[in-house]
PyMOL Python script that loads the backbone (N, CA, C, O; Angstrom):
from pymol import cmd

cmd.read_pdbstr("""\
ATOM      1  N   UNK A   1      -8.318 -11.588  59.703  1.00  0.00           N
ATOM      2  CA  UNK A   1      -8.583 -12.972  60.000  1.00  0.00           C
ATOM      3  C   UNK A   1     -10.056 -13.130  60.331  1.00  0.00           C
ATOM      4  O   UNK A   1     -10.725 -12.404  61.067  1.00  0.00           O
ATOM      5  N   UNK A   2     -10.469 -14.272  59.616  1.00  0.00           N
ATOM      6  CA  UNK A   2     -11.886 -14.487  59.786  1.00  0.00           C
ATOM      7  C   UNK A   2     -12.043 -16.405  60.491  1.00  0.00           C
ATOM      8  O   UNK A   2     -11.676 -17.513  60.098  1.00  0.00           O
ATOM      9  N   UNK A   3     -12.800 -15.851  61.688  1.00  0.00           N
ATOM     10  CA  UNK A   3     -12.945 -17.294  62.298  1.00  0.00           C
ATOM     11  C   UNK A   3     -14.312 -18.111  62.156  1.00  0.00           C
ATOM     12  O   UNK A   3     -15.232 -17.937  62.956  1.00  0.00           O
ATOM     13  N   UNK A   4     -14.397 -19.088  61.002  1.00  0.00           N
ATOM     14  CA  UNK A   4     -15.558 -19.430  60.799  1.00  0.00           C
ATOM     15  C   UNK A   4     -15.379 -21.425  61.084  1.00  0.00           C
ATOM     16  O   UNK A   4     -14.560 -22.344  61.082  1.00  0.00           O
ATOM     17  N   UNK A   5     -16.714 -21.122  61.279  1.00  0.00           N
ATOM     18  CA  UNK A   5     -17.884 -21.013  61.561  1.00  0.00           C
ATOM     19  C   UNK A   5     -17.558 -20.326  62.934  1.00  0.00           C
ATOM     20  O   UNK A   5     -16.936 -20.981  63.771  1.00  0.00           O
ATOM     21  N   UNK A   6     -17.917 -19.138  63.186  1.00  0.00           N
ATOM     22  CA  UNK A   6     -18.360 -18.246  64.081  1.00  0.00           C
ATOM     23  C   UNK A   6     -19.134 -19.253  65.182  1.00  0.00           C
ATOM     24  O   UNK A   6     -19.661 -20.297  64.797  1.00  0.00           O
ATOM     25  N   UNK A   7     -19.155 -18.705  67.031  1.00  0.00           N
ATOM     26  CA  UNK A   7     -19.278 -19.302  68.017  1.00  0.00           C
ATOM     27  C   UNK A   7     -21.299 -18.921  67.840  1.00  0.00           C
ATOM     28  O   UNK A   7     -21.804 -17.850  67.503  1.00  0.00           O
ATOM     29  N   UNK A   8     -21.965 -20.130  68.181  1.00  0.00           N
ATOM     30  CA  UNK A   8     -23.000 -19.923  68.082  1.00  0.00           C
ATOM     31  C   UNK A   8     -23.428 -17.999  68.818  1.00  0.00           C
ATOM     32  O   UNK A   8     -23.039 -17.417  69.830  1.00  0.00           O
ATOM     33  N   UNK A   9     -24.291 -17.622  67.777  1.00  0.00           N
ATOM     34  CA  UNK A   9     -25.105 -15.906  69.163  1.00  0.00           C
ATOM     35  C   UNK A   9     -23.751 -14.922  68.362  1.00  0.00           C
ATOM     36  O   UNK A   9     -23.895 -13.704  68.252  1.00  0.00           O
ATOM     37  N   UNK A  10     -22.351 -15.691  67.798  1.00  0.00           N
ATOM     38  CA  UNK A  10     -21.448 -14.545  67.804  1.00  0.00           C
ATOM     39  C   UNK A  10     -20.888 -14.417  66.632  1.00  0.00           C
ATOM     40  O   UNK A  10     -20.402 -15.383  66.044  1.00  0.00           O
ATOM     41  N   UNK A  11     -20.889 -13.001  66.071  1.00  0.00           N
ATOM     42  CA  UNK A  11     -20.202 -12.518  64.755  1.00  0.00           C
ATOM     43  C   UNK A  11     -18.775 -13.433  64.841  1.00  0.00           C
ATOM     44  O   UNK A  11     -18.114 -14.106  65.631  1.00  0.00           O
ATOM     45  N   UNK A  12     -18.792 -12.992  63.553  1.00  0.00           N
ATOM     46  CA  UNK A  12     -17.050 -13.359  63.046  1.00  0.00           C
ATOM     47  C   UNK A  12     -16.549 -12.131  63.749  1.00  0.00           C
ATOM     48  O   UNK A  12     -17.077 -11.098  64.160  1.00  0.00           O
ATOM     49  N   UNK A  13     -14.885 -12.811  63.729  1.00  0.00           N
ATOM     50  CA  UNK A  13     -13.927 -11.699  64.467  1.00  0.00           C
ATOM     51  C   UNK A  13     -13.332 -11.394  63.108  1.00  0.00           C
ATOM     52  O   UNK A  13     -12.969 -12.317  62.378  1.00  0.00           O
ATOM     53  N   UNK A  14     -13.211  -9.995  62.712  1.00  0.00           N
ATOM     54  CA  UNK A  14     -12.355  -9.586  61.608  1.00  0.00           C
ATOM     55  C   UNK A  14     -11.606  -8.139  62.121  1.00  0.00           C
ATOM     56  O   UNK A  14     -12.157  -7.128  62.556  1.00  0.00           O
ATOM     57  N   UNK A  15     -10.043  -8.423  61.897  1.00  0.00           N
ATOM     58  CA  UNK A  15      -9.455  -7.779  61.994  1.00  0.00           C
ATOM     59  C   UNK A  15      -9.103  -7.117  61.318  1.00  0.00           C
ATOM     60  O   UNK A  15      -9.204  -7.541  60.167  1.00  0.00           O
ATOM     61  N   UNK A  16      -8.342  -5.412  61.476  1.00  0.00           N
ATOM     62  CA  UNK A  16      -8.295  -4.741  60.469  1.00  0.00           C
ATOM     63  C   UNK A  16      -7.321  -4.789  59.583  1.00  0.00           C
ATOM     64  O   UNK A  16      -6.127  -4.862  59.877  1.00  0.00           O
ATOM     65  N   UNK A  17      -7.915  -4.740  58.126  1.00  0.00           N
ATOM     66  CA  UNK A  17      -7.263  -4.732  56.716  1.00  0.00           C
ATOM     67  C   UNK A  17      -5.946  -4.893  57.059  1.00  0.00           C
ATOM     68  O   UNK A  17      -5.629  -4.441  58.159  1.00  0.00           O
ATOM     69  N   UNK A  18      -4.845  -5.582  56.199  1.00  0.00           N
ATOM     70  CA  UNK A  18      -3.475  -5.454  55.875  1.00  0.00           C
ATOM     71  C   UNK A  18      -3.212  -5.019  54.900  1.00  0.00           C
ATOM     72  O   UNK A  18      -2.036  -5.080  54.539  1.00  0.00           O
ATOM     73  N   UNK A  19      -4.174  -4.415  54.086  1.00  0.00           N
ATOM     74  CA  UNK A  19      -3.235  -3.584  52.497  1.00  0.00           C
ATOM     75  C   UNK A  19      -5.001  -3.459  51.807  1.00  0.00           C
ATOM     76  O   UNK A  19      -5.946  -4.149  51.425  1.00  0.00           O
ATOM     77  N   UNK A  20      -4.684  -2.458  51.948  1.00  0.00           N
ATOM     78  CA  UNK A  20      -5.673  -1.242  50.820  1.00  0.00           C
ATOM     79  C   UNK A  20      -5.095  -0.980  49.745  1.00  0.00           C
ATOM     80  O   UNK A  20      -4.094  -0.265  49.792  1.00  0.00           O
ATOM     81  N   UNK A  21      -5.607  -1.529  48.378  1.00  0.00           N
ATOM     82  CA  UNK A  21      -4.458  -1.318  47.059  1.00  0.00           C
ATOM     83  C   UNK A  21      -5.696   0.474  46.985  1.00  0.00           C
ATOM     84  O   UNK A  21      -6.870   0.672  47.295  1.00  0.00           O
ATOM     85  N   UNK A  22      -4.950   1.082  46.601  1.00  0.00           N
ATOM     86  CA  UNK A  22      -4.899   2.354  46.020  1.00  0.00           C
ATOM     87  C   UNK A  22      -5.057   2.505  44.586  1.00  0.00           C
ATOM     88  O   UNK A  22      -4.065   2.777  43.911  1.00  0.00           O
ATOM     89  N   UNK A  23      -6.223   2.356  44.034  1.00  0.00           N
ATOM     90  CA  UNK A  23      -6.210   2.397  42.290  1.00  0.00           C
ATOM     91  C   UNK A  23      -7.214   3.805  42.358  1.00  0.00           C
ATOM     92  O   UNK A  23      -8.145   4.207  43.056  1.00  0.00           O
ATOM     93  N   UNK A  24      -6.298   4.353  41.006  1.00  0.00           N
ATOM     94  CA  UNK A  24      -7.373   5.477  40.228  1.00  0.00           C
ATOM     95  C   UNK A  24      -7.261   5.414  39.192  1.00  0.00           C
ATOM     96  O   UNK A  24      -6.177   5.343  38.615  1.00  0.00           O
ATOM     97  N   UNK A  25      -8.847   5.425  38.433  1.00  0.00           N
ATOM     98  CA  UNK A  25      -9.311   5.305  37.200  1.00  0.00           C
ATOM     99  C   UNK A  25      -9.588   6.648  36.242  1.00  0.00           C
ATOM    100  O   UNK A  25     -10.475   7.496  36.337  1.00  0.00           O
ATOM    101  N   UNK A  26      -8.647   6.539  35.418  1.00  0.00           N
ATOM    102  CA  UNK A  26      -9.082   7.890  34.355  1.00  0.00           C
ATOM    103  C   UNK A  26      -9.162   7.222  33.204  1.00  0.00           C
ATOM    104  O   UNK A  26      -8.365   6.391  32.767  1.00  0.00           O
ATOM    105  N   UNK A  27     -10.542   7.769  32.539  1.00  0.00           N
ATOM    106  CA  UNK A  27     -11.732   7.421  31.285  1.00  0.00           C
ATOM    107  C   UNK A  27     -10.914   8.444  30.539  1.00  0.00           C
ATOM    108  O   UNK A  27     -10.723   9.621  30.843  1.00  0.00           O
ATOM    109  N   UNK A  28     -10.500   7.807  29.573  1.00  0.00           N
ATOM    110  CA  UNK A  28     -10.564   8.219  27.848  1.00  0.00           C
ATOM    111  C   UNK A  28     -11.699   8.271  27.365  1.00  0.00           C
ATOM    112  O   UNK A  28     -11.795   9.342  26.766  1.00  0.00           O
ATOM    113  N   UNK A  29     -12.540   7.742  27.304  1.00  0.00           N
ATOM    114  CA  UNK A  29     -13.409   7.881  26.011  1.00  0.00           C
ATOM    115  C   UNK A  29     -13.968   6.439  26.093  1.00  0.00           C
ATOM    116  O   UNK A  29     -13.281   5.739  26.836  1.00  0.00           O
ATOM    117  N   UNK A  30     -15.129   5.735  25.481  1.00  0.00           N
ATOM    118  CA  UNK A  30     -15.507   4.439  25.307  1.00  0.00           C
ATOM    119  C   UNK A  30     -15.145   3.795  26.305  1.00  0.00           C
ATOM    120  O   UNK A  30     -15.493   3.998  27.469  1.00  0.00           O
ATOM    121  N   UNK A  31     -14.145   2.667  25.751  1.00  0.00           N
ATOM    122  CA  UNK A  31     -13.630   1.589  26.403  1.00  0.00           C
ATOM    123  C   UNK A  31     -12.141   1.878  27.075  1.00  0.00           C
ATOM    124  O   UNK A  31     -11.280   1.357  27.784  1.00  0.00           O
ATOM    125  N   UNK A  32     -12.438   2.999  26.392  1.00  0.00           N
ATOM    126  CA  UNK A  32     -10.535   2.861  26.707  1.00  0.00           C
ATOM    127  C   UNK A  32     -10.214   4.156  28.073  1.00  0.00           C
ATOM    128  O   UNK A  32     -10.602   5.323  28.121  1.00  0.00           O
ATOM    129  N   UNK A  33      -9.258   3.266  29.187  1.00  0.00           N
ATOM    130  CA  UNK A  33      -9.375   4.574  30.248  1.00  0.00           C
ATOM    131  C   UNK A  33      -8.215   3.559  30.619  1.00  0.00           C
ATOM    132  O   UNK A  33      -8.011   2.419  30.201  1.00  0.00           O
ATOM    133  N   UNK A  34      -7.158   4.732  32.008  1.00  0.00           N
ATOM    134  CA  UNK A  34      -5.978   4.345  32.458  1.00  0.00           C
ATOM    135  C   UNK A  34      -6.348   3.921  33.869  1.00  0.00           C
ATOM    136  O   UNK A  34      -7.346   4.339  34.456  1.00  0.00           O
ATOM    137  N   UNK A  35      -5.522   3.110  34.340  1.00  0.00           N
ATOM    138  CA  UNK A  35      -5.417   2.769  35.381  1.00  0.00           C
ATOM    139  C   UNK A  35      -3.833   2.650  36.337  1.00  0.00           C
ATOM    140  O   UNK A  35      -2.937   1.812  36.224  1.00  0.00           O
ATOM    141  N   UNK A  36      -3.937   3.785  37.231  1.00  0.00           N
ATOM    142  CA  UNK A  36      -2.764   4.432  37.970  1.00  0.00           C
ATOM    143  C   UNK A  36      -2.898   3.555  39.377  1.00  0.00           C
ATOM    144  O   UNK A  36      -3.831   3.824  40.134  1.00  0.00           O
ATOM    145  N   UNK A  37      -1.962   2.512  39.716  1.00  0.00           N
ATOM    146  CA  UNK A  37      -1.664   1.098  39.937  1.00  0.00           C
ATOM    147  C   UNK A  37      -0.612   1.209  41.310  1.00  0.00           C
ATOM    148  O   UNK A  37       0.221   2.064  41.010  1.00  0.00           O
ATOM    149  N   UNK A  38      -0.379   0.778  42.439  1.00  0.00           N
ATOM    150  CA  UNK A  38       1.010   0.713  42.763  1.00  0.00           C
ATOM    151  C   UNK A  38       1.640   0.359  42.459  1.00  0.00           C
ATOM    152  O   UNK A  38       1.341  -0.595  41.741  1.00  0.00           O
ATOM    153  N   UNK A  39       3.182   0.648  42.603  1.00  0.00           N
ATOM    154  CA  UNK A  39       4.370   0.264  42.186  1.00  0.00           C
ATOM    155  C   UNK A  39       4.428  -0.208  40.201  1.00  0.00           C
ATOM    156  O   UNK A  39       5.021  -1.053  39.531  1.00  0.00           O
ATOM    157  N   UNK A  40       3.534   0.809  39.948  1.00  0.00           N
ATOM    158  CA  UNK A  40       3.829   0.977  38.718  1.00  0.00           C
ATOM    159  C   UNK A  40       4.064   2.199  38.221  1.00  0.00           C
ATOM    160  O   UNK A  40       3.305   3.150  38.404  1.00  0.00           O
ATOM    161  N   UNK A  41       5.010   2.242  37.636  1.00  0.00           N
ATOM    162  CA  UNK A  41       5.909   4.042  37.115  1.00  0.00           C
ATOM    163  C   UNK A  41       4.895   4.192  36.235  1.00  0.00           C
ATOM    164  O   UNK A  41       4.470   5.341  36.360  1.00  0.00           O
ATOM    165  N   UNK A  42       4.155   3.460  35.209  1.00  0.00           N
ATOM    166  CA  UNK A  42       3.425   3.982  34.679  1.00  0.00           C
ATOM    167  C   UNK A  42       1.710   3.564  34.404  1.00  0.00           C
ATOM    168  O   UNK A  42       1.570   2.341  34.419  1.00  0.00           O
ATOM    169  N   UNK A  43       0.726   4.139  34.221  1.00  0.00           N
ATOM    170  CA  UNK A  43      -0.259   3.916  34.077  1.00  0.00           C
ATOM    171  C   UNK A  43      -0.532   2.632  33.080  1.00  0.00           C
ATOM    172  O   UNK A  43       0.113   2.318  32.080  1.00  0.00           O
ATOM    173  N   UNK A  44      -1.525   2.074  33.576  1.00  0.00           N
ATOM    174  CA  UNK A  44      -1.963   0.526  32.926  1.00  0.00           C
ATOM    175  C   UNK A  44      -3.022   0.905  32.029  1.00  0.00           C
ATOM    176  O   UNK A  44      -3.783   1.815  32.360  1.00  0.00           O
ATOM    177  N   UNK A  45      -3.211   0.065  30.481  1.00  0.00           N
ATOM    178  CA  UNK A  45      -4.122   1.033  29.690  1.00  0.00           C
ATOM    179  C   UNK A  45      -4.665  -0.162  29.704  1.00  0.00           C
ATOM    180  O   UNK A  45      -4.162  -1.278  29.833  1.00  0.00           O
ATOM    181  N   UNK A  46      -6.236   0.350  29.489  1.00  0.00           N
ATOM    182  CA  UNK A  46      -7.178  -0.790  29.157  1.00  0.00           C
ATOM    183  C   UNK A  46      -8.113  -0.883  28.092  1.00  0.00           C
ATOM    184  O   UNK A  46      -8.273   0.282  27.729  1.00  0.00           O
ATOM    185  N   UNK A  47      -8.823  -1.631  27.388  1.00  0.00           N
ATOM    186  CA  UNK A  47      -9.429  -1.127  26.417  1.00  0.00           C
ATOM    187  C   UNK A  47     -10.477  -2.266  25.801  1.00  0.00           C
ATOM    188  O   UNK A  47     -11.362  -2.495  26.626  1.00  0.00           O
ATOM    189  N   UNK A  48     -10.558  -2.704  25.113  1.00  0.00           N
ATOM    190  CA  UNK A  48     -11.219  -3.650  23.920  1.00  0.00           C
ATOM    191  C   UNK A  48     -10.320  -4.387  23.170  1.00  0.00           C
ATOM    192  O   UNK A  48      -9.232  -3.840  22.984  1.00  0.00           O
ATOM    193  N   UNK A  49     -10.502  -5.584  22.648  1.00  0.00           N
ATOM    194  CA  UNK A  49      -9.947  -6.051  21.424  1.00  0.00           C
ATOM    195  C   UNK A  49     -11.026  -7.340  21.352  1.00  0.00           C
ATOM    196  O   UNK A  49     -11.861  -7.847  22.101  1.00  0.00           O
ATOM    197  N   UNK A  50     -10.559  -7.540  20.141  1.00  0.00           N
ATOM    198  CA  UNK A  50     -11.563  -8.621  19.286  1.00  0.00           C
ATOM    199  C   UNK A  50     -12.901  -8.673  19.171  1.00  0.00           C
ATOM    200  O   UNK A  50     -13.690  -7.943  18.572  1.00  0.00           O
ATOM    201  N   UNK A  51     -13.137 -10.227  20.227  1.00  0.00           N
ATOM    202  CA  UNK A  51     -14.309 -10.481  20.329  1.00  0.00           C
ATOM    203  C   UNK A  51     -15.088  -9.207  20.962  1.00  0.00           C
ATOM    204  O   UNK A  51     -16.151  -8.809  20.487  1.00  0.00           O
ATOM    205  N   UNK A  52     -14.422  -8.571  22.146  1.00  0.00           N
ATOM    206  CA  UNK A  52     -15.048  -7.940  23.159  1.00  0.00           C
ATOM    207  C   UNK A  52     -15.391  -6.949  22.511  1.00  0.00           C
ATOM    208  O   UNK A  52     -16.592  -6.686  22.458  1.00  0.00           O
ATOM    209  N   UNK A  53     -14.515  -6.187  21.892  1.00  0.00           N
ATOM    210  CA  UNK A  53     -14.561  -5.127  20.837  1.00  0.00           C
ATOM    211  C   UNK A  53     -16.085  -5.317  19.785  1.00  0.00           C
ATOM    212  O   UNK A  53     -16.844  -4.413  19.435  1.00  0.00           O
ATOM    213  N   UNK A  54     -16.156  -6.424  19.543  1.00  0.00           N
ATOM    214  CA  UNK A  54     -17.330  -7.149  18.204  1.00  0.00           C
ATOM    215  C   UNK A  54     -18.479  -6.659  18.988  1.00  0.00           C
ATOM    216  O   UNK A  54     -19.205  -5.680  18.813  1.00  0.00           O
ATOM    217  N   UNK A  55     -18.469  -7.590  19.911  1.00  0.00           N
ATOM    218  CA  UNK A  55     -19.526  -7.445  21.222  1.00  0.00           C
ATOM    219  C   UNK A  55     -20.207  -5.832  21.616  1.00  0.00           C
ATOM    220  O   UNK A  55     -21.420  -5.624  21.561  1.00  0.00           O
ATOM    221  N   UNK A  56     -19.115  -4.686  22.045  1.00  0.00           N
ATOM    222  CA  UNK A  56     -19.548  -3.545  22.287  1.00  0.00           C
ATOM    223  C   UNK A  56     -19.307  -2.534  21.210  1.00  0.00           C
ATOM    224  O   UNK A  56     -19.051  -1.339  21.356  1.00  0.00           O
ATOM    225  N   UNK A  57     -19.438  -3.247  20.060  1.00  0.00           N
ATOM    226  CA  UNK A  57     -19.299  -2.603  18.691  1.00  0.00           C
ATOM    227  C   UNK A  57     -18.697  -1.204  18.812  1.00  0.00           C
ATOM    228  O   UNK A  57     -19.228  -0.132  18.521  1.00  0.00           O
ATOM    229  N   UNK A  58     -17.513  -1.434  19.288  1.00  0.00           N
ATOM    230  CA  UNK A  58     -16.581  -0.281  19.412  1.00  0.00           C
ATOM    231  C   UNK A  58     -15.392  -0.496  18.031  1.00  0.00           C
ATOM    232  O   UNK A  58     -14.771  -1.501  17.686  1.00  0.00           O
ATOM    233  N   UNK A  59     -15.408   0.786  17.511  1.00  0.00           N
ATOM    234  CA  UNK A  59     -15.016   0.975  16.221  1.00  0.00           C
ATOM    235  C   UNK A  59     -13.271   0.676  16.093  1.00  0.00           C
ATOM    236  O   UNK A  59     -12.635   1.707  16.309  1.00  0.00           O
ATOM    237  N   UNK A  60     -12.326  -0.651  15.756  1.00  0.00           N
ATOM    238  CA  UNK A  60     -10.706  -0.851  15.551  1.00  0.00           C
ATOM    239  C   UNK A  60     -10.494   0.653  15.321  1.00  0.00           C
ATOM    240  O   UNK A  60      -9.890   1.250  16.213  1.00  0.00           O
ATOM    241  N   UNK A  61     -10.960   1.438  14.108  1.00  0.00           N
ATOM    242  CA  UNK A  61     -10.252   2.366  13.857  1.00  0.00           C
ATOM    243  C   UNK A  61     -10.215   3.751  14.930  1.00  0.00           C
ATOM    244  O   UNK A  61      -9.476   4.735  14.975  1.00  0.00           O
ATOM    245  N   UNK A  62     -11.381   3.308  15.750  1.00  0.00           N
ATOM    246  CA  UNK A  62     -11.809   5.021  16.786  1.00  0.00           C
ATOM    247  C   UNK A  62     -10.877   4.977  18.119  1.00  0.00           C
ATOM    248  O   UNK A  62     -10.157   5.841  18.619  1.00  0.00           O
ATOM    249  N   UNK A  63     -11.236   3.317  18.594  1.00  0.00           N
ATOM    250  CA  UNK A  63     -10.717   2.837  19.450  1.00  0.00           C
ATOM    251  C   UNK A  63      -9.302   1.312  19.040  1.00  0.00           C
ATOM    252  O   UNK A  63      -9.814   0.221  18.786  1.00  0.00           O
ATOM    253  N   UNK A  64      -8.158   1.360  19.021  1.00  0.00           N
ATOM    254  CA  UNK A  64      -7.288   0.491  18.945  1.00  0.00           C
ATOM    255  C   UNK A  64      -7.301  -0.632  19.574  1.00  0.00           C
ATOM    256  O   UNK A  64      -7.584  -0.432  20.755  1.00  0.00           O
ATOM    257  N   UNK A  65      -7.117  -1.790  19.327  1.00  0.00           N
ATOM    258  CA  UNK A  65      -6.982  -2.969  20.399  1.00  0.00           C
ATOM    259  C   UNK A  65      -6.041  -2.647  21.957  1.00  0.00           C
ATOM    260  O   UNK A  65      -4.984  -2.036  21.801  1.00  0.00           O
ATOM    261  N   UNK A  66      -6.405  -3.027  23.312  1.00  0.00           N
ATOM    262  CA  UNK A  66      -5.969  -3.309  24.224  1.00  0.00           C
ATOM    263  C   UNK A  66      -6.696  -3.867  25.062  1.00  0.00           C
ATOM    264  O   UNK A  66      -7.927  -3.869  25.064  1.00  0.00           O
ATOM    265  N   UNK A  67      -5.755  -4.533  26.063  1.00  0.00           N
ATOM    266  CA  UNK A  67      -5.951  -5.488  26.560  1.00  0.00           C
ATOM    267  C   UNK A  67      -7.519  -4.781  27.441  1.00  0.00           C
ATOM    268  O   UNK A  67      -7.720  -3.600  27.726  1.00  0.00           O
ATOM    269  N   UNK A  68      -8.347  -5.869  27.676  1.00  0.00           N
ATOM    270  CA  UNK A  68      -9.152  -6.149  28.882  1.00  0.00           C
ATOM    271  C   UNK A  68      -8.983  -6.189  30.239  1.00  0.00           C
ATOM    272  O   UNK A  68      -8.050  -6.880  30.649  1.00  0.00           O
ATOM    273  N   UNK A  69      -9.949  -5.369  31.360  1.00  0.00           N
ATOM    274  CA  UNK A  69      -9.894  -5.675  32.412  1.00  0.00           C
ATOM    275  C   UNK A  69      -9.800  -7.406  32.764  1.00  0.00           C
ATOM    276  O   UNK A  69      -8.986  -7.940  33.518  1.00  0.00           O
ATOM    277  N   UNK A  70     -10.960  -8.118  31.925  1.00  0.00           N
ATOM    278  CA  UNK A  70     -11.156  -9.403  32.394  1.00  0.00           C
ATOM    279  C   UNK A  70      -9.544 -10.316  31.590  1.00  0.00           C
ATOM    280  O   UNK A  70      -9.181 -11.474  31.793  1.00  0.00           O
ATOM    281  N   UNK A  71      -8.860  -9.204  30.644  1.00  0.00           N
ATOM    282  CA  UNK A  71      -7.311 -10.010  30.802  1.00  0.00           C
ATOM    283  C   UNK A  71      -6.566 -10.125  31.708  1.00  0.00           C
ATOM    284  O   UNK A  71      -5.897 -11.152  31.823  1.00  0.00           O
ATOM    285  N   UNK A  72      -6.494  -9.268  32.454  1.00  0.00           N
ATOM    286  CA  UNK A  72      -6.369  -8.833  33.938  1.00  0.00           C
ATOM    287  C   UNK A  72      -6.330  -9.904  34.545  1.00  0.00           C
ATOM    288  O   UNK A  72      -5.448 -10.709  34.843  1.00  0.00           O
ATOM    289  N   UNK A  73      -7.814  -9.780  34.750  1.00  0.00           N
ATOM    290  CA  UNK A  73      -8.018 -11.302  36.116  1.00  0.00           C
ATOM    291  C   UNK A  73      -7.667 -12.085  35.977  1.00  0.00           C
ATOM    292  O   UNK A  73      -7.126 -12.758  36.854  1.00  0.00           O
ATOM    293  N   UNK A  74      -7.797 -12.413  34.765  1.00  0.00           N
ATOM    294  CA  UNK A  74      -7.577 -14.046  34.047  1.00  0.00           C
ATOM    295  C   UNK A  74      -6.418 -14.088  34.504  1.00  0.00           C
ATOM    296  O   UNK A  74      -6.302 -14.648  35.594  1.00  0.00           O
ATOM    297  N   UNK A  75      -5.036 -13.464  33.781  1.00  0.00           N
ATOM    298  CA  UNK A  75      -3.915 -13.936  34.406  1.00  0.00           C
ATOM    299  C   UNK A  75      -3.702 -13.615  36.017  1.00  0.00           C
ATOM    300  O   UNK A  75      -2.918 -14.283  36.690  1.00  0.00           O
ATOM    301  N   UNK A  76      -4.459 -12.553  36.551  1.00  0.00           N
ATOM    302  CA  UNK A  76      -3.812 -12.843  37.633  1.00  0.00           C
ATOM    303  C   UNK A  76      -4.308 -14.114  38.236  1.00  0.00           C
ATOM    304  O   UNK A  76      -3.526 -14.979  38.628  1.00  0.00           O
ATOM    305  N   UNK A  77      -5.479 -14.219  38.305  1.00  0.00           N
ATOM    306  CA  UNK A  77      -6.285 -16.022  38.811  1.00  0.00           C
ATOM    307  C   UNK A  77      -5.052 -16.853  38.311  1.00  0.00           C
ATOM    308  O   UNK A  77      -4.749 -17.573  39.262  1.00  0.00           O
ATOM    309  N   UNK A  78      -4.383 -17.039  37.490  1.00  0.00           N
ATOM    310  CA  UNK A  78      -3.807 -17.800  36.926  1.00  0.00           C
ATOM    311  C   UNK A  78      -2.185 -17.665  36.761  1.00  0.00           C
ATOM    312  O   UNK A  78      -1.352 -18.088  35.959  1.00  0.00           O
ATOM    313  N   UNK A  79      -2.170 -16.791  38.033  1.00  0.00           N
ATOM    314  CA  UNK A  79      -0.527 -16.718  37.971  1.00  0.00           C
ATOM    315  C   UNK A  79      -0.318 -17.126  39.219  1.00  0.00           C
ATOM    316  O   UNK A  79       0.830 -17.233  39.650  1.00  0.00           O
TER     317      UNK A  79
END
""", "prot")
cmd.dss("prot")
cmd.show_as("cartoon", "prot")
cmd.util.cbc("prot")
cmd.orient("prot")
């Protein structure tokens, strides 16, 4: 909890964390690397496609389409 605007002379009061998500990142190669998630049995793959792919001229055939980190956000912002 953060109490703002803070008392004139005095920090914010912040109390400690309620949830530390726990992510680890393992790199494939390029674009493409896993992401080991809570409460997921299995690893989340990430990668390039399309435009983004065009953009970091990463090769369809070297590297396959998958989804984006910034697909990610998007839906989660938006769920």
């Amino acid at each position: 909890m953060c109490v703002w605007p803070p008392a004139p002379g005095k920090p914010p009061h912040v109390t400690d964390p309620t949830y530390i998500s726990r992510v680890r990142i393992e790199r494939l190669g390029g674009p493409q690397r896993l992401a080991y998630i809570p409460a997921a049995d299995e690893p989340v793959r990430f990668g390039v496609h399309s435009e983004v792919a065009e953009h970091y001229g990463a090769d369809p055939e070297k590297f396959p389409p998958e989804p984006t980190t910034l697909d990610y956000i998007v839906a989660a912002a938006a769920g």
